[in-house]
N, CA, C and O atoms as a Maestro MAE file, in Angstrom:
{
 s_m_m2io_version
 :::
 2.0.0
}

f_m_ct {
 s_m_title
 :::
 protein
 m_atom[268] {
  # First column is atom index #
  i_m_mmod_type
  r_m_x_coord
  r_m_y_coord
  r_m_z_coord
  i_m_residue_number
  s_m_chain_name
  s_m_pdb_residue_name
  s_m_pdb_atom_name
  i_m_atomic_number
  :::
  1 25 147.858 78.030 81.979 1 A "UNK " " N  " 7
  2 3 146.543 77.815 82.555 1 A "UNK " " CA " 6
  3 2 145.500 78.140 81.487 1 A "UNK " " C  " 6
  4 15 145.705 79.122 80.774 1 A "UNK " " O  " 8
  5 25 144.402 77.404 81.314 2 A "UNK " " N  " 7
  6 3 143.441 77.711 80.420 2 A "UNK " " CA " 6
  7 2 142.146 78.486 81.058 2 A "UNK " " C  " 6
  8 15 141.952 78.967 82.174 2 A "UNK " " O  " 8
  9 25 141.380 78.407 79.925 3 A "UNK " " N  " 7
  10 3 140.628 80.212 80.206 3 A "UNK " " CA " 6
  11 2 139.430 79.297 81.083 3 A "UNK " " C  " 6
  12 15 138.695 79.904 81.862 3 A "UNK " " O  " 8
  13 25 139.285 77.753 80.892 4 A "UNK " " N  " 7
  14 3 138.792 76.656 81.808 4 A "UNK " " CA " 6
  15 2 139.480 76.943 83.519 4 A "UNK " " C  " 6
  16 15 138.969 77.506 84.487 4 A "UNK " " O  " 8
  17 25 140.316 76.535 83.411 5 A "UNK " " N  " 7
  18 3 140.485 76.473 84.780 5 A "UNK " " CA " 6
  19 2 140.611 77.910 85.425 5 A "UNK " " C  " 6
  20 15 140.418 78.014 86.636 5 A "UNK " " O  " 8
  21 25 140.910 78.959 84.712 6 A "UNK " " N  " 7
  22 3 140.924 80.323 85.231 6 A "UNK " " CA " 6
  23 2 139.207 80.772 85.801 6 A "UNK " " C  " 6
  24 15 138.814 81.523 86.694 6 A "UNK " " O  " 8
  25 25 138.662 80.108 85.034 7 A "UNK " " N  " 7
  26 3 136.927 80.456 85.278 7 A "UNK " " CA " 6
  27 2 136.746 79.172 86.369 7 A "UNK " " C  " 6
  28 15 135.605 79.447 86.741 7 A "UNK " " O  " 8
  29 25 136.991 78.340 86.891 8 A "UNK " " N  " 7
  30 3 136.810 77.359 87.871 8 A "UNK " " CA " 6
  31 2 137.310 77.933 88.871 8 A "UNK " " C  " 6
  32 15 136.537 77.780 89.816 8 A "UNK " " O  " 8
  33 25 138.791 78.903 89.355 9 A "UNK " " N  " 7
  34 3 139.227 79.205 90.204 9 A "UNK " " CA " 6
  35 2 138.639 80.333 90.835 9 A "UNK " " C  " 6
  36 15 138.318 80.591 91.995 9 A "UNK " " O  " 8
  37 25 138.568 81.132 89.391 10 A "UNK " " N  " 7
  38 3 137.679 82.397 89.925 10 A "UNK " " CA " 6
  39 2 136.300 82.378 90.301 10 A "UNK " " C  " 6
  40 15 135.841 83.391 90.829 10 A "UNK " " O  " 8
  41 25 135.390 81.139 90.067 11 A "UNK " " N  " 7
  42 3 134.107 80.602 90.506 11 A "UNK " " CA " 6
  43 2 134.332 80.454 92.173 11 A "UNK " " C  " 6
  44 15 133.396 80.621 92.955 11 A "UNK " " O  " 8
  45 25 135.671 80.124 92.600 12 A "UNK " " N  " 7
  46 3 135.644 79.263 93.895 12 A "UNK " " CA " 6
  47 2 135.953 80.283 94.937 12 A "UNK " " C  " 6
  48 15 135.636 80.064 96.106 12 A "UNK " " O  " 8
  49 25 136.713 81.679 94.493 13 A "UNK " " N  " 7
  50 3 137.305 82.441 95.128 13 A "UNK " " CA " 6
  51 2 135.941 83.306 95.888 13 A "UNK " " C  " 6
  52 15 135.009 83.841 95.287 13 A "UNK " " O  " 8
  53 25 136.136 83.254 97.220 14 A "UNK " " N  " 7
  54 3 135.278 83.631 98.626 14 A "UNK " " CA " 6
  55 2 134.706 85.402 98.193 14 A "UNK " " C  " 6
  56 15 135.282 86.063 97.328 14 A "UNK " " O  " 8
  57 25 133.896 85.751 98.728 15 A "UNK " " N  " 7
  58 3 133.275 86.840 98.234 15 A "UNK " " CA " 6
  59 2 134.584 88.239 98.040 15 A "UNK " " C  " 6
  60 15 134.705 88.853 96.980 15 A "UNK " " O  " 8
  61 25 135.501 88.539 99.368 16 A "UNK " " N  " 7
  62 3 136.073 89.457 99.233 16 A "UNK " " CA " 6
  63 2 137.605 88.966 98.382 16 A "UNK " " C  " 6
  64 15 138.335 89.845 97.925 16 A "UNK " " O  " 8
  65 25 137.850 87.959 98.288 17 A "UNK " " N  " 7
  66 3 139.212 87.917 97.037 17 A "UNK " " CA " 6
  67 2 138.412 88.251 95.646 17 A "UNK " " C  " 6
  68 15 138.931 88.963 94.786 17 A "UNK " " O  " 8
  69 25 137.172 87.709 95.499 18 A "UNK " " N  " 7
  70 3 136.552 87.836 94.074 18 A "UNK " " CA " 6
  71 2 136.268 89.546 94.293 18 A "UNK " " C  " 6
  72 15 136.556 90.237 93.316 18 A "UNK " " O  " 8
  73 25 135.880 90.055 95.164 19 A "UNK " " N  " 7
  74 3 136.250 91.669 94.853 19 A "UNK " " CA " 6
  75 2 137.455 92.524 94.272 19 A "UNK " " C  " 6
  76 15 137.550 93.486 93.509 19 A "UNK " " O  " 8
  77 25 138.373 91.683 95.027 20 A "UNK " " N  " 7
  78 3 139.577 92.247 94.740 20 A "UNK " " CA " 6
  79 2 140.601 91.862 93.105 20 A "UNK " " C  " 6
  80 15 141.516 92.362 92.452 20 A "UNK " " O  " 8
  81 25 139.722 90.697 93.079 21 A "UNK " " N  " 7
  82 3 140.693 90.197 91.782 21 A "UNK " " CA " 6
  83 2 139.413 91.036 90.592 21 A "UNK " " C  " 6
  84 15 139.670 91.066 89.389 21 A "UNK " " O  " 8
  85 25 137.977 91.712 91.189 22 A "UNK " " N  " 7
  86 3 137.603 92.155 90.373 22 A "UNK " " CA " 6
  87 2 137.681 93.841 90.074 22 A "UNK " " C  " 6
  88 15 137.297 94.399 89.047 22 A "UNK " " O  " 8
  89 25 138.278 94.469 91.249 23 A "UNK " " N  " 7
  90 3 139.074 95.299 90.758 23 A "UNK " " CA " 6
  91 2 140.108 95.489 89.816 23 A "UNK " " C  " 6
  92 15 140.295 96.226 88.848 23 A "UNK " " O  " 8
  93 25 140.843 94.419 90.518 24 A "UNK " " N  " 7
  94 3 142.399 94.521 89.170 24 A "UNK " " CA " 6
  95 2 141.747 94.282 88.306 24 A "UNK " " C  " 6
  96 15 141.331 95.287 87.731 24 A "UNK " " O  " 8
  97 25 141.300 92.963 87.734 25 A "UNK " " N  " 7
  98 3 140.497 92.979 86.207 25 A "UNK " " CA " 6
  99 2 140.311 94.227 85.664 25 A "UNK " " C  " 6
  100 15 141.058 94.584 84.753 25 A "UNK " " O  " 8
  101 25 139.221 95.135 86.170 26 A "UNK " " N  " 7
  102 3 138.440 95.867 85.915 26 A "UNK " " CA " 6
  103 2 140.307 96.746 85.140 26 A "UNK " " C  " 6
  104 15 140.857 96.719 84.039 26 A "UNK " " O  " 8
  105 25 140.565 97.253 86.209 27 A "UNK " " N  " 7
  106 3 142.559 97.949 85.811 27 A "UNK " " CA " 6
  107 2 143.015 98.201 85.015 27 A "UNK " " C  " 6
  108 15 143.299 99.195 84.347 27 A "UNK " " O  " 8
  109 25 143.193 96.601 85.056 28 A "UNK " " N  " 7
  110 3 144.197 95.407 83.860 28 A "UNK " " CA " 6
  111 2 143.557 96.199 82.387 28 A "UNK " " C  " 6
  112 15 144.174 96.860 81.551 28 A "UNK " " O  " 8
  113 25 141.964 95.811 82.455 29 A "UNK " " N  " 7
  114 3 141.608 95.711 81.079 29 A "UNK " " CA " 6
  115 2 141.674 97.381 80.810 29 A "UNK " " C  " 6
  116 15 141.874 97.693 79.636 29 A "UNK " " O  " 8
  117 25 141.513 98.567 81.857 30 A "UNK " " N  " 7
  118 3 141.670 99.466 81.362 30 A "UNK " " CA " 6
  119 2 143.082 100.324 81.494 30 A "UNK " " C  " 6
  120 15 143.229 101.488 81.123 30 A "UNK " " O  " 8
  121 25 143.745 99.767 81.899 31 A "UNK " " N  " 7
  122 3 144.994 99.963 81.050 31 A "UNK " " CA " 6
  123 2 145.636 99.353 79.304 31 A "UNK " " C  " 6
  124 15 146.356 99.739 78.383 31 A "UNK " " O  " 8
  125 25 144.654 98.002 79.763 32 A "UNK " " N  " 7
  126 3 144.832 97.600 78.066 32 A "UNK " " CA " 6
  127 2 144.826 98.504 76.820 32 A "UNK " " C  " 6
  128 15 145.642 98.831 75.958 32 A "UNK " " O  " 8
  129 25 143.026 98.864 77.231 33 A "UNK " " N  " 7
  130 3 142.096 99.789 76.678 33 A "UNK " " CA " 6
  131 2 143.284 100.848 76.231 33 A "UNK " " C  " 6
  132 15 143.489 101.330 75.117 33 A "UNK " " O  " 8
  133 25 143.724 100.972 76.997 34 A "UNK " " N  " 7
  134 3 144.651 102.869 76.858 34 A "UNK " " CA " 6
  135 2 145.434 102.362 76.082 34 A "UNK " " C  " 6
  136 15 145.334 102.606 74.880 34 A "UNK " " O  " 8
  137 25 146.642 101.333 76.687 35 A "UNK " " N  " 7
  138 3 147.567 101.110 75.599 35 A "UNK " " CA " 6
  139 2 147.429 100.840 74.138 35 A "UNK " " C  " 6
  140 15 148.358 100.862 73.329 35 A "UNK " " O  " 8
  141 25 145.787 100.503 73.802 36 A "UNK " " N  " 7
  142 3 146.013 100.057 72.191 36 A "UNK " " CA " 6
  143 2 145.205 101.345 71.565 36 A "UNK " " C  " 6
  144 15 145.177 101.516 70.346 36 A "UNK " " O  " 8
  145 25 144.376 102.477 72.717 37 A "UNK " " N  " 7
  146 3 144.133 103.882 71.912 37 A "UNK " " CA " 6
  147 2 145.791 104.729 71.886 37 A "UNK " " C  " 6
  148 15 145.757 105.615 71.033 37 A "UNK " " O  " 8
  149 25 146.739 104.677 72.377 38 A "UNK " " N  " 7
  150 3 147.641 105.015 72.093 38 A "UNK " " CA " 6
  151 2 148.646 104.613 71.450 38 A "UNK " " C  " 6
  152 15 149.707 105.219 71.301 38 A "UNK " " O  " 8
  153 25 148.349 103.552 71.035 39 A "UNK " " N  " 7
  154 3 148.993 102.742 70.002 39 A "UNK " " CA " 6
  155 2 148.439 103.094 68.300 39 A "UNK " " C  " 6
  156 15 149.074 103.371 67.282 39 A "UNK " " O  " 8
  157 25 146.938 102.926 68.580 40 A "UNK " " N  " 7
  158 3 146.291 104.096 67.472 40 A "UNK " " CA " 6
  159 2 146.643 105.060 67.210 40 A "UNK " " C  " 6
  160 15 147.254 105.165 66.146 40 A "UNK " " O  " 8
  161 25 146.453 106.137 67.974 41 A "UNK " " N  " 7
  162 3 146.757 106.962 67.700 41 A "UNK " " CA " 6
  163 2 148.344 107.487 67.358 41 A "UNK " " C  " 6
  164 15 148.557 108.318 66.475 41 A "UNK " " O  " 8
  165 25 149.101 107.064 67.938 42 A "UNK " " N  " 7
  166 3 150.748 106.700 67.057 42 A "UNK " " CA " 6
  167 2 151.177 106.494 65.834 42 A "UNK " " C  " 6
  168 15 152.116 106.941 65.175 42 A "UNK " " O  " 8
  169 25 150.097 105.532 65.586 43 A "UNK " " N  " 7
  170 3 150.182 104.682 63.964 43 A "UNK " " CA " 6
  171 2 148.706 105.523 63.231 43 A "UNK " " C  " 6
  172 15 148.037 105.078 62.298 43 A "UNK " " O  " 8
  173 25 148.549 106.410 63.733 44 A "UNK " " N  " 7
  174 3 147.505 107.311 62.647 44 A "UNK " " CA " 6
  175 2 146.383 106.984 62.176 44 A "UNK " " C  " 6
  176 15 145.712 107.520 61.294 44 A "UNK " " O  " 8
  177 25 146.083 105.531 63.175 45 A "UNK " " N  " 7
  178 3 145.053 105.376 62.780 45 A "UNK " " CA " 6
  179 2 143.676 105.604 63.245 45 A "UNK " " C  " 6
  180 15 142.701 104.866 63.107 45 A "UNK " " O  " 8
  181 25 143.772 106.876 63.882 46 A "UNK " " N  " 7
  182 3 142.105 107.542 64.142 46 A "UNK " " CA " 6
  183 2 142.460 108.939 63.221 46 A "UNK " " C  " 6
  184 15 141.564 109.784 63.217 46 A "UNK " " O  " 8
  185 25 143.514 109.204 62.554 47 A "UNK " " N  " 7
  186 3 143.879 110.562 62.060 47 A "UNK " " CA " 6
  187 2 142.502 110.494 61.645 47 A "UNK " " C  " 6
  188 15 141.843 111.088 62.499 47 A "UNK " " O  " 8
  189 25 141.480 109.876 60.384 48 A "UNK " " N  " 7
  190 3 140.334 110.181 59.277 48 A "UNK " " CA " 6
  191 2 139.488 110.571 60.667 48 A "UNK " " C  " 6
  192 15 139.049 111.714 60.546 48 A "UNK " " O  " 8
  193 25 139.149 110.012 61.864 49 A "UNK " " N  " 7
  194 3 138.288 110.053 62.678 49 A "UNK " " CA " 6
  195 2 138.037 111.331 63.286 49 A "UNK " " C  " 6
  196 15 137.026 112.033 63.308 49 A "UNK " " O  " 8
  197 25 139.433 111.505 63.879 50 A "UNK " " N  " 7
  198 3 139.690 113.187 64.170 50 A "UNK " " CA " 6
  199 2 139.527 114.011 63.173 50 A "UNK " " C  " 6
  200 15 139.330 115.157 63.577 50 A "UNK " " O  " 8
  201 25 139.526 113.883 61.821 51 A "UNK " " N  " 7
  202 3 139.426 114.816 61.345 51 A "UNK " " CA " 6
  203 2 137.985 115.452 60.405 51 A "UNK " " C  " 6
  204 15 137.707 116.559 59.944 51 A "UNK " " O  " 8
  205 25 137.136 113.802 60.424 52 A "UNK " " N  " 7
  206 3 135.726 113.887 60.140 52 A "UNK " " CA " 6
  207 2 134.997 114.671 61.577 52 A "UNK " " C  " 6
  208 15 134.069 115.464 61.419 52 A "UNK " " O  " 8
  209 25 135.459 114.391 62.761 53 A "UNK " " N  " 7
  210 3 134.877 115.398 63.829 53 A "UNK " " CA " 6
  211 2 135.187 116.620 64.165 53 A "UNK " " C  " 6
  212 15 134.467 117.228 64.957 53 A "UNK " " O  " 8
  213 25 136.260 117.166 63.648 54 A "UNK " " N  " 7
  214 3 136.508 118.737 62.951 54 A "UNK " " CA " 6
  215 2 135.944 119.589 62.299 54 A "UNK " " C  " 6
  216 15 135.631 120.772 62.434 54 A "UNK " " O  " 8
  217 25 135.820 118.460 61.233 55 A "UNK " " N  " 7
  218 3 135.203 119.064 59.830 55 A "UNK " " CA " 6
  219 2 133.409 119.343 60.591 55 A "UNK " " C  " 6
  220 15 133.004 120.504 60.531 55 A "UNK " " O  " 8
  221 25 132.484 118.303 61.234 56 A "UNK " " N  " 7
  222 3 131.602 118.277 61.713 56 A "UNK " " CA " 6
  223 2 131.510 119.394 62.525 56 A "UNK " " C  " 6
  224 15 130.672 120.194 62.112 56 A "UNK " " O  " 8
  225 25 132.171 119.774 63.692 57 A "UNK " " N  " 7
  226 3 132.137 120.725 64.787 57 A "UNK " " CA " 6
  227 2 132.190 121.923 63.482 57 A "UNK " " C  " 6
  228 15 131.274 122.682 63.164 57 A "UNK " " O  " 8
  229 25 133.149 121.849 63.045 58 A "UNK " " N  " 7
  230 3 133.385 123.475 62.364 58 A "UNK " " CA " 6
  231 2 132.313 123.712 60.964 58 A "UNK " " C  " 6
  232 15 132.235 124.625 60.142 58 A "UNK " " O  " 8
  233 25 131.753 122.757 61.098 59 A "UNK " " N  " 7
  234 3 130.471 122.899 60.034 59 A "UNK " " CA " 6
  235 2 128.756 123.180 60.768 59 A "UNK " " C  " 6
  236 15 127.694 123.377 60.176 59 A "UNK " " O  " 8
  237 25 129.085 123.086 62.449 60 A "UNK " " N  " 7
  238 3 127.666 123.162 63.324 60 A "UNK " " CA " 6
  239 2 127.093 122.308 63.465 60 A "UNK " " C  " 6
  240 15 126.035 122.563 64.041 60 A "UNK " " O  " 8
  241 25 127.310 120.729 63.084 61 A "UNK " " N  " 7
  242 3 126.652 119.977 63.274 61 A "UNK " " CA " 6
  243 2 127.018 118.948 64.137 61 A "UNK " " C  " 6
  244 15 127.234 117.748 63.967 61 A "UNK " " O  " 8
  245 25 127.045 119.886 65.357 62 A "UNK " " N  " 7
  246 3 127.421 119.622 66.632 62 A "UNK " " CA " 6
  247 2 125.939 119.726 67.661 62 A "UNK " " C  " 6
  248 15 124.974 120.432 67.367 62 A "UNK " " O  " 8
  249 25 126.024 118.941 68.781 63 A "UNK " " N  " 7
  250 3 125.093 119.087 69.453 63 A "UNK " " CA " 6
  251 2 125.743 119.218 70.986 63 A "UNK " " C  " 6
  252 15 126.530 118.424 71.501 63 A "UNK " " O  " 8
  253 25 125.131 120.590 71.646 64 A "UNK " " N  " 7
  254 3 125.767 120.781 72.847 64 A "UNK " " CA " 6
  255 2 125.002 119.830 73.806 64 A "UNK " " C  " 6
  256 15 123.778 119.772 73.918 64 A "UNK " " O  " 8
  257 25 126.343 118.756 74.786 65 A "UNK " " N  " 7
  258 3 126.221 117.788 75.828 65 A "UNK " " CA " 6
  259 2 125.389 118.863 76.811 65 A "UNK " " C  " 6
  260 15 125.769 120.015 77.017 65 A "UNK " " O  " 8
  261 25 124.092 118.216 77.416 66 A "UNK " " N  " 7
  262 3 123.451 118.695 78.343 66 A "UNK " " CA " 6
  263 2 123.910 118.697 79.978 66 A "UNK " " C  " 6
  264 15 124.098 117.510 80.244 66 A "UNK " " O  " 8
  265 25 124.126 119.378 80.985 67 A "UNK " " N  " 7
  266 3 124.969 119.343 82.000 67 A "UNK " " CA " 6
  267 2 124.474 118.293 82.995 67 A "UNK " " C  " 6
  268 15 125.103 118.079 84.031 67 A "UNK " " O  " 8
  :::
 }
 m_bond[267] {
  # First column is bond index #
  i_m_from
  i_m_to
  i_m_order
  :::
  1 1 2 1
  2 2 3 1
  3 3 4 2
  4 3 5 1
  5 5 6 1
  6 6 7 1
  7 7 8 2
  8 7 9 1
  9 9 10 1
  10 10 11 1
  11 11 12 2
  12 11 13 1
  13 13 14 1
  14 14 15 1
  15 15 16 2
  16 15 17 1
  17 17 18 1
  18 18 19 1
  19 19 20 2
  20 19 21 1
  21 21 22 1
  22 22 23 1
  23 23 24 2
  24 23 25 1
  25 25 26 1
  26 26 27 1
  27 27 28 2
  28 27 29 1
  29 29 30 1
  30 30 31 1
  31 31 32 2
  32 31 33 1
  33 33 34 1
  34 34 35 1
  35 35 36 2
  36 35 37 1
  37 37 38 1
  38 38 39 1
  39 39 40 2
  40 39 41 1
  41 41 42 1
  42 42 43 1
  43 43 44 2
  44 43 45 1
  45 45 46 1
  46 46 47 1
  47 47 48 2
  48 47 49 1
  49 49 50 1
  50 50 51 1
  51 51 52 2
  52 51 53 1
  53 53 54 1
  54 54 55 1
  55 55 56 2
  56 55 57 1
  57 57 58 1
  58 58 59 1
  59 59 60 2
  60 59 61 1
  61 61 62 1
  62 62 63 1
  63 63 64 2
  64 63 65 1
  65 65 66 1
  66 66 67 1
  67 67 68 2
  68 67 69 1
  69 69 70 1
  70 70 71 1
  71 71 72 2
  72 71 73 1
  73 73 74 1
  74 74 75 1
  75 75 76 2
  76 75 77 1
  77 77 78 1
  78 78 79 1
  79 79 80 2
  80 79 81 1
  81 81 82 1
  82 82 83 1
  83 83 84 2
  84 83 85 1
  85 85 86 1
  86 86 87 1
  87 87 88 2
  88 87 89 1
  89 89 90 1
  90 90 91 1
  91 91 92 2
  92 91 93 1
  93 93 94 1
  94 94 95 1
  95 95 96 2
  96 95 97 1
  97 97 98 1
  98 98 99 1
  99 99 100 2
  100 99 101 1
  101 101 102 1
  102 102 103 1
  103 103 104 2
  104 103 105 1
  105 105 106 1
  106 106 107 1
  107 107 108 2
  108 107 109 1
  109 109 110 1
  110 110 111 1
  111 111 112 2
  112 111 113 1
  113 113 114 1
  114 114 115 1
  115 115 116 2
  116 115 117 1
  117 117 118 1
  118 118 119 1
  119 119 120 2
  120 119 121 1
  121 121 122 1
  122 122 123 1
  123 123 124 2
  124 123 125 1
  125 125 126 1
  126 126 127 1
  127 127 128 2
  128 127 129 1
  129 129 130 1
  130 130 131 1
  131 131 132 2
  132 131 133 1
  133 133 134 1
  134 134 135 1
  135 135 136 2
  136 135 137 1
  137 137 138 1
  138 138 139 1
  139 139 140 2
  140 139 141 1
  141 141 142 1
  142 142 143 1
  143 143 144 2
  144 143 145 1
  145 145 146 1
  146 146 147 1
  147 147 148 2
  148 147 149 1
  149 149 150 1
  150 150 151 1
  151 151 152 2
  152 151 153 1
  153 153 154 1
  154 154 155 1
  155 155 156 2
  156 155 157 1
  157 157 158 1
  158 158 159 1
  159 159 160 2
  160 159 161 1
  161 161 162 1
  162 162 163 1
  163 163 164 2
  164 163 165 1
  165 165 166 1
  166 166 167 1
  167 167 168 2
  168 167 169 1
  169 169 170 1
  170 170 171 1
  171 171 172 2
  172 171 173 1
  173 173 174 1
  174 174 175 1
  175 175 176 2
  176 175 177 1
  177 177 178 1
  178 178 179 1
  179 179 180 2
  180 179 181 1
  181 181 182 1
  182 182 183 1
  183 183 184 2
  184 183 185 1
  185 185 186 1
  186 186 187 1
  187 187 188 2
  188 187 189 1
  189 189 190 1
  190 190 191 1
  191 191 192 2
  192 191 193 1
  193 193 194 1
  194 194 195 1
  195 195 196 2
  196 195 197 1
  197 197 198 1
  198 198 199 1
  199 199 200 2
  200 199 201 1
  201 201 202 1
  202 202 203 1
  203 203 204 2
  204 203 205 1
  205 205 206 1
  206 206 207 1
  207 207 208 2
  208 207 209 1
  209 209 210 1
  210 210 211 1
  211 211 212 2
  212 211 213 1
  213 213 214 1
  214 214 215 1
  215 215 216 2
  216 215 217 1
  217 217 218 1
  218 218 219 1
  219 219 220 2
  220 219 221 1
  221 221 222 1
  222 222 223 1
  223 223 224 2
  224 223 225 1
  225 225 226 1
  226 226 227 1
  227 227 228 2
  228 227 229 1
  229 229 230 1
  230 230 231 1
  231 231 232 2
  232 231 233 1
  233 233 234 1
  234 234 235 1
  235 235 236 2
  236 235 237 1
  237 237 238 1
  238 238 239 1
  239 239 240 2
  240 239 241 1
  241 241 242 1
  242 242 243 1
  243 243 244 2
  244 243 245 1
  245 245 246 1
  246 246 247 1
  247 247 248 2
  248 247 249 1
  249 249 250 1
  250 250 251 1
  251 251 252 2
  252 251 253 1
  253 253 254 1
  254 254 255 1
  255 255 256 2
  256 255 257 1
  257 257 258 1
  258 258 259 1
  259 259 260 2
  260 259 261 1
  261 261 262 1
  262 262 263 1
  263 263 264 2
  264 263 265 1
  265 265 266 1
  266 266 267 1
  267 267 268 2
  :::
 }
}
């Protein structure tokens, strides 16, 4: 199916299926999301990231999140 007719079907779908298929979406993509930060992080590639925000915190140039 193309990303055409997927956007025609989902145009046609009645108010409460388009809720529901916009939940899963919403899901789907954040399970994606997770699987490829843990896929990063596996393959080492946020190691420089984590460790430039270390170096930052343990140098004070940190700013405390307001509640």
């Amino acid at each position: 199916m193309s990303v055409e007719e997927l956007q025609s079907a989902v145009a046609q779908l009645p108010a409460e299926e388009l809720d529901r298929f916009s939940r899963w979406l919403e899901e789907f993509l954040a399970d994606q999301w997770d699987q490829r930060i843990e896929a990063d992080i596996l393959a080492g590639r946020l190691d420089a990231a984590g460790r430039r925000a270390d170096e930052e915190f343990e140098a004070g140039h940190c700013t405390p999140l307001l509640p």
